[in-house]
Steps between C-alpha positions, in 0.01 A plus 500: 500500500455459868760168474777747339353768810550247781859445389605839508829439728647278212397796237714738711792263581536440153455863426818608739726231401449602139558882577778360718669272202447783260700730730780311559511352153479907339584741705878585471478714870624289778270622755198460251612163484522423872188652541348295221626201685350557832182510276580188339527326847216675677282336184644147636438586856080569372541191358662254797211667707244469306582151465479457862099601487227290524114564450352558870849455653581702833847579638631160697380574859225332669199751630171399629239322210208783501292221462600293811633763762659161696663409171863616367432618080745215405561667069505491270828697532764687201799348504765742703819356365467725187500779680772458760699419177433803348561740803910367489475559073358848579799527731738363240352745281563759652831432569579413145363832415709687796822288359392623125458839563850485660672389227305734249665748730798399473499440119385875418852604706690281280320574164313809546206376363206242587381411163627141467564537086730808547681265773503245301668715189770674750603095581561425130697786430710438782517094433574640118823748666591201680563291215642776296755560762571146540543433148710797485737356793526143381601669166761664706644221659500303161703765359738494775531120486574491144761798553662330765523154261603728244758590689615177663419333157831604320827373567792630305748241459 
Protein backbone atom coordinates (compact mmCIF):
# COMPACT_ATOMS: atom_id res chain seq x y z
CA UNK A 1 0.00 0.00 0.00
CA UNK A 2 2.62 2.53 0.79
CA UNK A 3 4.41 1.54 -2.90
CA UNK A 4 0.91 2.50 -4.69
CA UNK A 5 1.06 5.78 -1.84
CA UNK A 6 4.57 6.89 -2.87
CA UNK A 7 3.50 6.98 -6.51
CA UNK A 8 0.70 9.14 -6.13
CA UNK A 9 1.78 11.77 -9.01
CA UNK A 10 1.42 8.88 -11.64
CA UNK A 11 -2.19 7.98 -9.95
CA UNK A 12 -3.24 11.59 -10.65
CA UNK A 13 -1.61 12.03 -14.10
CA UNK A 14 -3.32 9.13 -15.19
CA UNK A 15 -6.44 10.23 -13.47
CA UNK A 16 -6.57 13.78 -15.58
CA UNK A 17 -5.62 12.41 -18.83
CA UNK A 18 -8.45 9.92 -18.51
CA UNK A 19 -11.05 12.68 -17.44
CA UNK A 20 -9.31 14.64 -20.17
CA UNK A 21 -9.74 11.73 -23.05
CA UNK A 22 -13.22 11.10 -21.83
CA UNK A 23 -14.06 14.78 -22.40
CA UNK A 24 -12.91 15.25 -25.59
CA UNK A 25 -13.88 11.81 -26.79
CA UNK A 26 -17.92 12.55 -25.25
CA UNK A 27 -18.73 15.69 -24.77
CA UNK A 28 -20.42 17.21 -27.91
CA UNK A 29 -19.80 21.13 -26.33
CA UNK A 30 -16.80 22.67 -27.86
CA UNK A 31 -15.67 24.50 -24.91
CA UNK A 32 -16.16 21.29 -22.70
CA UNK A 33 -13.94 19.83 -25.05
CA UNK A 34 -11.17 22.44 -24.99
CA UNK A 35 -11.37 22.45 -21.51
CA UNK A 36 -11.11 18.68 -21.34
CA UNK A 37 -8.00 19.04 -23.38
CA UNK A 38 -6.11 21.42 -21.30
CA UNK A 39 -6.79 18.60 -18.70
CA UNK A 40 -5.55 16.03 -20.89
CA UNK A 41 -2.20 17.96 -21.29
CA UNK A 42 -1.83 19.25 -17.76
CA UNK A 43 -1.96 15.18 -16.89
CA UNK A 44 1.23 14.94 -19.38
CA UNK A 45 2.84 17.96 -17.95
CA UNK A 46 2.52 15.85 -14.05
CA UNK A 47 3.94 13.30 -15.85
CA UNK A 48 7.23 14.94 -17.83
CA UNK A 49 7.86 16.41 -14.24
CA UNK A 50 7.52 13.84 -12.33
CA UNK A 51 9.80 12.06 -14.49
CA UNK A 52 12.34 14.62 -13.93
CA UNK A 53 12.41 13.63 -9.90
CA UNK A 54 14.80 11.80 -8.21
CA UNK A 55 14.90 10.39 -4.52
CA UNK A 56 17.01 13.07 -2.40
CA UNK A 57 17.47 15.27 -5.52
CA UNK A 58 17.74 19.20 -4.97
CA UNK A 59 17.16 21.89 -7.60
CA UNK A 60 20.64 22.16 -9.82
CA UNK A 61 22.51 24.95 -7.91
CA UNK A 62 25.44 24.46 -5.81
CA UNK A 63 24.99 25.71 -1.91
CA UNK A 64 27.29 25.06 0.88
CA UNK A 65 27.52 20.96 2.12
CA UNK A 66 26.04 21.40 5.88
CA UNK A 67 28.42 18.95 6.63
CA UNK A 68 31.64 20.69 5.38
CA UNK A 69 30.90 24.55 5.59
CA UNK A 70 34.30 24.91 3.11
CA UNK A 71 32.65 22.44 0.78
CA UNK A 72 30.12 23.25 -2.26
CA UNK A 73 26.85 20.31 -1.81
CA UNK A 74 27.91 18.96 -5.30
CA UNK A 75 23.90 16.64 -5.84
CA UNK A 76 22.58 14.80 -6.27
CA UNK A 77 20.50 17.21 -8.43
CA UNK A 78 16.68 16.73 -10.54
CA UNK A 79 17.18 17.03 -13.84
CA UNK A 80 15.93 20.78 -15.00
CA UNK A 81 15.49 20.10 -18.67
CA UNK A 82 11.96 18.67 -17.96
CA UNK A 83 10.91 21.51 -16.60
CA UNK A 84 12.16 24.29 -18.84
CA UNK A 85 10.38 22.03 -21.46
CA UNK A 86 7.30 22.14 -19.89
CA UNK A 87 7.13 25.96 -19.05
CA UNK A 88 7.15 26.63 -23.31
CA UNK A 89 4.19 23.49 -23.50
CA UNK A 90 2.33 25.38 -20.73
CA UNK A 91 2.82 28.39 -22.99
CA UNK A 92 1.76 26.48 -26.09
CA UNK A 93 -1.09 25.48 -24.11
CA UNK A 94 -2.31 28.22 -23.45
CA UNK A 95 -2.14 29.57 -26.61
CA UNK A 96 -3.78 26.61 -28.21
CA UNK A 97 -6.52 27.16 -25.79
CA UNK A 98 -6.66 31.17 -26.52
CA UNK A 99 -6.62 30.10 -30.48
CA UNK A 100 -9.56 27.40 -29.58
CA UNK A 101 -11.69 29.49 -27.78
CA UNK A 102 -11.42 31.88 -30.78
CA UNK A 103 -12.60 29.78 -33.18
CA UNK A 104 -15.45 28.32 -30.88
CA UNK A 105 -16.36 31.96 -31.06
CA UNK A 106 -16.43 32.28 -34.21
CA UNK A 107 -18.25 28.97 -35.00
CA UNK A 108 -21.35 29.84 -32.61
CA UNK A 109 -21.72 33.22 -35.10
CA UNK A 110 -21.80 31.03 -38.01
CA UNK A 111 -23.96 28.14 -36.58
CA UNK A 112 -25.64 29.43 -33.61
CA UNK A 113 -24.82 26.69 -31.64
CA UNK A 114 -21.65 25.03 -29.84
CA UNK A 115 -22.71 21.51 -29.61
CA UNK A 116 -20.45 19.87 -32.22
CA UNK A 117 -23.36 17.02 -33.27
CA UNK A 118 -25.97 19.76 -34.09
CA UNK A 119 -22.96 21.34 -36.24
CA UNK A 120 -22.20 18.49 -37.56
CA UNK A 121 -26.10 17.73 -38.72
CA UNK A 122 -26.55 21.53 -40.12
CA UNK A 123 -23.20 20.45 -42.51
CA UNK A 124 -24.98 17.38 -43.91
CA UNK A 125 -28.05 18.97 -44.69
CA UNK A 126 -26.37 21.61 -46.42
CA UNK A 127 -23.70 19.06 -48.26
CA UNK A 128 -27.23 17.04 -48.95
CA UNK A 129 -28.88 20.73 -50.67
CA UNK A 130 -25.72 20.93 -52.40
CA UNK A 131 -25.98 17.85 -54.21
CA UNK A 132 -29.63 18.14 -54.72
CA UNK A 133 -29.11 21.40 -56.42
CA UNK A 134 -26.32 20.15 -58.39
CA UNK A 135 -28.02 17.21 -59.56
CA UNK A 136 -30.86 19.33 -60.34
CA UNK A 137 -28.56 21.73 -62.61
CA UNK A 138 -26.60 19.06 -64.42
CA UNK A 139 -30.12 17.65 -65.17
CA UNK A 140 -30.75 21.02 -66.60
CA UNK A 141 -27.98 21.35 -68.76
CA UNK A 142 -28.51 17.67 -70.03
CA UNK A 143 -31.86 18.62 -71.05
CA UNK A 144 -30.71 21.59 -72.82
CA UNK A 145 -27.95 19.64 -74.61
CA UNK A 146 -30.19 17.06 -75.86
CA UNK A 147 -32.75 19.90 -76.99
CA UNK A 148 -30.24 21.69 -78.73
CA UNK A 149 -29.07 18.12 -80.64
CA UNK A 150 -32.59 17.63 -81.07
CA UNK A 151 -32.73 20.47 -82.78
CA UNK A 152 -29.55 20.51 -84.84
CA UNK A 153 -30.14 16.68 -85.27
CA UNK A 154 -32.78 16.95 -88.14
CA UNK A 155 -32.15 17.97 -91.51
CA UNK A 156 -35.00 18.12 -93.94
CA UNK A 157 -33.82 17.34 -97.27
Amino acid sequence: MTHVLGIYNYWIYVLLMMIGLYGVIAKPNLIKQAIALGLFQTGIFLYYISMAVIDNGTAPVWFVDPQDPGQKYMGPYDNPLPHVLILTAIVVSVSVLAVALALIINIRRTYGTIEADQIDLMDQEDRLAEFCAGAAADAADAAAAAAVAGVGGHHHD
